[in-house]
N, C-alpha and C positions, 0 to 999 in steps of 0.2 A: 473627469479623467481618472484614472486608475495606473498604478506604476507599479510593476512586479520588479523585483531585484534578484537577479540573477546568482548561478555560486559563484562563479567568475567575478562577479561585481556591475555588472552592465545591466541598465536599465531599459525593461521595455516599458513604452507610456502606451495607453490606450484610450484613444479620444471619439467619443462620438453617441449617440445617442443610442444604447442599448441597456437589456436590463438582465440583470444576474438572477444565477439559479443554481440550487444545488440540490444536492441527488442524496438519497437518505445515508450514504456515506460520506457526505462533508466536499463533495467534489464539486468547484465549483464551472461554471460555463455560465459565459458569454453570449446572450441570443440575439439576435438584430442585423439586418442587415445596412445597415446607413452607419457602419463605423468609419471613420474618416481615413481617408487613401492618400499616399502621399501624388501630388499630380504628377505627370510624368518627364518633365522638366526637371522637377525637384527630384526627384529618385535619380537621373542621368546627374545631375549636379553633387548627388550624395556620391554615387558609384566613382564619378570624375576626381572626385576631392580623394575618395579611398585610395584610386588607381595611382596618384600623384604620392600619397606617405607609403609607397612601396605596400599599402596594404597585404597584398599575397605573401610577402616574403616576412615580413616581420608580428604580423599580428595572427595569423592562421597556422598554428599548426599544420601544416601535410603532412601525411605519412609516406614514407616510401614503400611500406608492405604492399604485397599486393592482396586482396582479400581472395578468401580461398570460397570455393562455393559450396553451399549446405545441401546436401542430397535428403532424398525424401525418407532414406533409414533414417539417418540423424533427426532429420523432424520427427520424426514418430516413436524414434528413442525418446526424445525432451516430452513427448506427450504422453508416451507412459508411464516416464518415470514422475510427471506430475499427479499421473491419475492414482498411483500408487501413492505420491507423497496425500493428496486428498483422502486416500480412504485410510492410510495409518491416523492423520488425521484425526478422520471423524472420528474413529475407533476411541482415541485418546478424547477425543472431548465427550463421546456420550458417555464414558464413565466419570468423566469428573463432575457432568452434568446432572448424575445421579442424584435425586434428593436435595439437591442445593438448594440451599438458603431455606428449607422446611426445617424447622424445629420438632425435634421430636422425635424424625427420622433417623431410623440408620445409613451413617455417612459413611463411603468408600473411602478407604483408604489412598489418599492421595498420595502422597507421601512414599506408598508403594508403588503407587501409579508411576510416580514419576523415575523411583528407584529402577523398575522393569524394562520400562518403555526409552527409555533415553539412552543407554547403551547401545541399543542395537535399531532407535527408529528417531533417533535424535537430527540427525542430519536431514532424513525425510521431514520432521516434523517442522524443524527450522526453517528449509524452503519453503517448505508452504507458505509459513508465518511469513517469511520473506517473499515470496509473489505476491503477498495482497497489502504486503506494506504495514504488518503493526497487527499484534495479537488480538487485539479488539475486533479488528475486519476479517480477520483470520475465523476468528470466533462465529461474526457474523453471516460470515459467505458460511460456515459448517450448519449452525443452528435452523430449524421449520421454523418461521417468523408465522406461518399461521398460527401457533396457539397463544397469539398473544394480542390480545386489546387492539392495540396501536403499536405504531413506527418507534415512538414516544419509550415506550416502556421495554419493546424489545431490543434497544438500543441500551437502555441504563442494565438490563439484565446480561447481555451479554461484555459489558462493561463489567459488569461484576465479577463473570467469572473469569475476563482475561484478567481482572487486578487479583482476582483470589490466585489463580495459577504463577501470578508474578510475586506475589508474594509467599508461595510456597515452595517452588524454584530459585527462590535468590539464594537458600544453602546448597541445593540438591543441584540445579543447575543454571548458574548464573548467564551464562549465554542467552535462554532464557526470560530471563528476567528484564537484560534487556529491553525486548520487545513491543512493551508496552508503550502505547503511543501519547505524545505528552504537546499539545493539549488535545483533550477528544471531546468532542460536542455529544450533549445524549441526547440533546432536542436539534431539531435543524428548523 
């Protein structure tokens, strides 16, 4: 059995004979189909006992808005201005990705990188960070994962450079710094 805890505080259990997997970003899933169903007696007896504690009225929120509906401009607003926030972006990470971690090389100034680029592409750069959930994945969804060995190594590399950027941002732009996700697996 497995028990996920909710933000609310409510627990879901999961009973039944399946088996776990995750995805080279830490994501986990559920595969199988023989997970246990509640019979349907017992669901009308769940639903029955809720209907009776005023369930609708005191435990559910409704809203009384009424939702307004999204036109196909607005979808394709939100999709350009993600593609844009993607290619500011990459922009920002192939130059920090410059030479890193080579000794010896000449290393970009980051420090200006970030002095330039955050005034005027901060907000873009943020979202992104925040669509993918954590500057590590951010990192990762940007970087070519083919020049590198394995899953293994391109994971702790791009690790690297979200915690170099976090810790070069925490004076320049804390917001930021933030970002960085705590705990992050480099091996799955």
């Amino acid at each position: 059995m497995l028990q996920f805890e909710l933000k609310d505080g409510k627990k879901i259990n999961v009973v039944g004979n399946f088996k776990i997997e995750f995805d080279r970003y830490g994501v986990l899933t559920l595969v199988g189909d023989t997970l246990k169903r509640q019979s349907s007696s017992e669901l009308l007896q769940t639903i029955t006992e809720k209907l009776d504690d005023n369930f609708y009225k005191e435990k559910i929120a409704i809203s009384e808005e009424k939702s307004e509906p999204i036109s196909y401009d607005q979808i394709q607003k939100k999709k350009d201005y993600m593609q844009l926030c993607s290619d500011k972006f990459e922009q920002f990470i192939n130059v920090w990705v410059e030479n890193f971690d080579i000794l010896g090389e000449e290393q970009p100034d980051r420090v200006k990188l970030l002095q330039d680029t955050m005034p005027y592409d901060g907000k873009k750069i943020m979202d992104y960070v925040d669509h993918h959930k954590g500057l590590t994945y951010a990192v990762m969804e940007t970087l070519p994962q083919l020049e590198f060995a394995n899953d293994t190594e391109f994971r702790k590399y791009c690790r690297l450079v979200a915690e170099n950027i976090t810790q070069v941002s925490s004076i320049i732009c804390p917001p930021l710094a933030t970002k960085l996700e705590y705990p992050f697996k480099t091996t799955i």
